[in-house]
Structure formats: structure tokens, C-alpha cells
N, C-alpha and C positions, 0 to 999 in steps of 0.2 A: 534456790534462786528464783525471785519473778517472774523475770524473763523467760525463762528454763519452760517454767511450770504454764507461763501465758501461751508460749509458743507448744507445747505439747497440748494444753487445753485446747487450744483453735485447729491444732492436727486430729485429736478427738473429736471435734466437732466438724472439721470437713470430714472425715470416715465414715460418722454417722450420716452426712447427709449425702451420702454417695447411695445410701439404703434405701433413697428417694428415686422411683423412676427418672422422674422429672429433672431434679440435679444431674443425676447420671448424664442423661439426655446433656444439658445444657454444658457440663466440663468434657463430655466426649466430644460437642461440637465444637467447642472454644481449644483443646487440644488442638482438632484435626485442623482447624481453620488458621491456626499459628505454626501449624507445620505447612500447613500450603502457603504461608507468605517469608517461611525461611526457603522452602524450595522456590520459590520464586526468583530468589537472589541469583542462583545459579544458572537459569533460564535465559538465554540470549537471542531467542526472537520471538517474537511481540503476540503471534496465538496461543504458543503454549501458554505465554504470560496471561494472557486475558481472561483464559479456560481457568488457569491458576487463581485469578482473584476471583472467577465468578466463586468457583467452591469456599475461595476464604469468603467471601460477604454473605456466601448461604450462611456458612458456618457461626461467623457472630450475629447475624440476625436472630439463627435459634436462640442462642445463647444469651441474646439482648433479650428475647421475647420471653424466654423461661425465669431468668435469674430471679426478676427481671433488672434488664438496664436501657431504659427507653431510649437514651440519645445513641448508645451502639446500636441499636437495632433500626431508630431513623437511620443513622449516619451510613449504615452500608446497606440500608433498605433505597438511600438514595444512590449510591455505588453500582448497585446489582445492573438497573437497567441499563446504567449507561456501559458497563464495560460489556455486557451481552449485543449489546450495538452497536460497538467496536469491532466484536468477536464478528459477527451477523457481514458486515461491513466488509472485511478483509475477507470470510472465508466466500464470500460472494465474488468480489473481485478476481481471485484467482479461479474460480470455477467458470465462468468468463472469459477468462485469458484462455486458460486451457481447455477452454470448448470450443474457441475459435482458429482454424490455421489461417485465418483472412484479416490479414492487418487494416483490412475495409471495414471491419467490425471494431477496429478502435474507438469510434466516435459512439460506441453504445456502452462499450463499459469503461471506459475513460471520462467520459461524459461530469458524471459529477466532479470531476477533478480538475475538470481543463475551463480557459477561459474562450468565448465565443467572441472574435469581434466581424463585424462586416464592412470591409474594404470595395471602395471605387476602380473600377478599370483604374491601368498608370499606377494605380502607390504599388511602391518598395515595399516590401515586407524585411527585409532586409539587405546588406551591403556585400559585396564580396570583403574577406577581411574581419566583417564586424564579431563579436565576440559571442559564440553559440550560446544564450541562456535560455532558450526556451526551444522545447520538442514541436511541432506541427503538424496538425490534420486539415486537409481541405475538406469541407464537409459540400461545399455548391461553387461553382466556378473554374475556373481555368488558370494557374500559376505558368510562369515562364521564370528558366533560368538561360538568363543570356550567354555567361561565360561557355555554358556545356552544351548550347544551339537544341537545348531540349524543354517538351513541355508538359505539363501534366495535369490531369485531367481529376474530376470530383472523386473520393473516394479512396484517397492515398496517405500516406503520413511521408514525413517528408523531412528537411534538418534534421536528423537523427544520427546522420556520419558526424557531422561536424560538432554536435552534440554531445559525443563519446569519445569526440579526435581529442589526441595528449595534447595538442594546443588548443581546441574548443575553439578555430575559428570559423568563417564559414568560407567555402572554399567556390561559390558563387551566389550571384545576389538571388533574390526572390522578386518578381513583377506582376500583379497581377493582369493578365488580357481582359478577365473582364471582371465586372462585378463578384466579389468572393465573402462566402465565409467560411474564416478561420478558426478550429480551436486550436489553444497552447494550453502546454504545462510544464510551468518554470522548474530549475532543476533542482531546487530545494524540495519543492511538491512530492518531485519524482524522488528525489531520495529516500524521502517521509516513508512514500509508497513502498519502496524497498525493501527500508530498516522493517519498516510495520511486518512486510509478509514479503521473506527471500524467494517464495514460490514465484511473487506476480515477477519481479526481476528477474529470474531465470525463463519465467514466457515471454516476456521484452524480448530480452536477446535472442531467444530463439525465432522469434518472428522478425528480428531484423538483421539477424544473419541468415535469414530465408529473404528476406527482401535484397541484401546487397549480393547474394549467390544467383538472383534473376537479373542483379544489373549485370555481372559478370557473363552473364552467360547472353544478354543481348550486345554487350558490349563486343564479344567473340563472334559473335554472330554478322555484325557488322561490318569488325576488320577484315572477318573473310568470302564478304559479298563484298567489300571492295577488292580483293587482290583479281589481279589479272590474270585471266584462264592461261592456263597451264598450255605451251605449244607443243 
């Protein structure tokens, strides 16, 4: 049969050219590099993923470069940098988070994520009621919240309850006393940030269930400098 004899000739002649270094070289890296994008399937958060495509784009570049096949080897030669600066990106982020217990140090590795705006004494930053979509840091200025008769000072993050509350409202307004600047990031942003690296998410909360366990403990503090001395 043709067929038969085409397809065993062309299996003869891949075997022979396995006797090539260089082949060898280029089908072991094109193997390992399609085994690194079927384990990728399996992968469900975002650095193993990235770690995963750097080795598949080494792997058909060799194999682009030996065979040769110019445009696989452009194609993931343009690939390579960017998912290594992805990778670079996230595993910074989280080293970051978890090198800081000072949620005062938000505004340095949140920074490229958040947006900056600069507000006049008097404006709102928000309403009591209004619908929490964005996280807050004060980076210079002075915030007032009226409903709760408290104020707060540079160097805080801030909406973050109401942020995380199952109804996402805000439970008092924001005023600035005096001239402020604010960063945010919206909660699409922060979800991105998440999904990308569960690590940086699990330092969130842990830095701000460190933050609402200080409100607790000044709020106790409080009720029991108000009660009346014991007769």
C-alpha cells in the first residue's frame, strides 16, 4: 500500500535524524515544551502558570532555532519576555506584602496599581450608604469621618470594611479637613491582583484583620475609660 510504505518511510527517516545531535536537541525540546503547555491546563494560579510558559517558549524557541522554523522561534522569542515580567511582577508584589506588617507601607508596593487623585479641604470622597468600589490610602492629608466622630491622619488605608462588607456599602462618609492625596484601587484591579497571585490576597487580609483587631481593641479601650469608677 502507498500509504503504508509513505508513512513507514517518513518514520525511517525521523529515526535517522534522531542520530543528529542537533535534531535530538530540537524534538526533545519541542516534546518537553508541549508537555509544559498540557500541564499548564491543570494549573490554577497564575505563577506556576507563568513559570510554566516561560519553560514552554524556551522550549520552542530551541526547537524554532534548530529545526529551523523562524516564525515559532520569533513568536515565542516575543512571548518569553513578557510572561518573565509577569512572573518578575507578581513574585515582587508579594514579597512586598509579606515583608511588610505596616499597612503604612501600602502606598509603596501598591503604588503601581492604585490611582492618585489630589482633593481640596470640604470634598466628599464618599457618601455614607454609597456603594464601596474602590479600596483607599491616604498618602498626605487629614480624612474625616463624621458618622463615627473620628479622624485620620497620613499614612493609613481606609474603606476596606465596607469594601469586603456582603453588602459593599459604606457605613460612613469620607471629608477631607484638609487638602489630600488619595490613592485607590478599584475592585476589579484588586481581584486581577488576587486571581494573578493568592499569596498577595492572603497578605490583604491578613493586614487588615490586623487593622480591624486595633480598631477593636481601641474601641474597648474606650468604652471602658467611659464607664464609671467602680464604688
Amino acid at each position: 500500500m502507498p500509504m503504508i510504505d509513505a508513512l513507514v518511510q517518513q518514520a525511517d527517516q525521523f529515526v535517522a535524524s534522531l542520530e543528529h545531535p542537533e535534531e535530538l536537541l530540537a524534538v526533545g525540546s519541542a516534546l518537553v515544551a508541549a508537555a509544559l503547555v498540557v500541564l499548564s491546563a491543570f494549573v490554577r494560579t497564575m505563577i506556576p502558570l507563568r513559570w510554566l510558559a516561560v519553560g514552554s517558549n524556551a522550549g520552542f524557541i530551541v526547537y524554532g532555532l534548530v529545526h529551523p522554523v523562524p516564525l515559532m522561534a520569533l513568536l515565542h522569542g516575543a512571548l518569553l519576555p513578557v510572561n518573565l515580567w509577569r512572573v518578575w511582577q507578581m513574585v515582587r508584589l508579594t514579597r512586598r506584602v509579606a515583608a511588610s506588617a505596616d499597612p503604612r507601607q501600602m502606598e509603596i508596593w501598591l503604588r503601581p496599581y492604585m490611582r492618585s487623585r489630589r482633593l481640596r479641604a470640604g470634598v466628599k470622597l464618599f457618601e455614607r450608604g454609597a456603594a464601596a468600589r474602590r479600596l483607599y490610602f491616604l498618602a498626605e492629608g487629614q480624612i474625616e469621618f463624621p458618622e463615627v466622630g473620628r479622624t485620620m491622619a497620613a499614612g493609613k488605608m481606609f474603606g476596606e470594611i465596607a469594601f469586603f462588607a456582603p453588602d459593599g456599602r459604606r457605613s460612613s462618609s469620607a471629608r477631607c479637613v484638609t487638602d489630600c492625596t488619595v490613592l485607590s484601587i478599584d475592585a476589579a484591579t484588586f481581584r486581577q491582583l488576587v486571581y494573578q497571585n493568592p499569596d498577595f490576597g492572603l497578605e490583604m487580609m491578613r493586614l487588615i484583620a490586623g487593622r480591624l483587631s486595633q480598631d477593636v481593641q481601641r474601641l474597648q479601650a474606650q468604652a471602658m475609660a467611659a464607664q464609671p469608677p467602680a464604688t
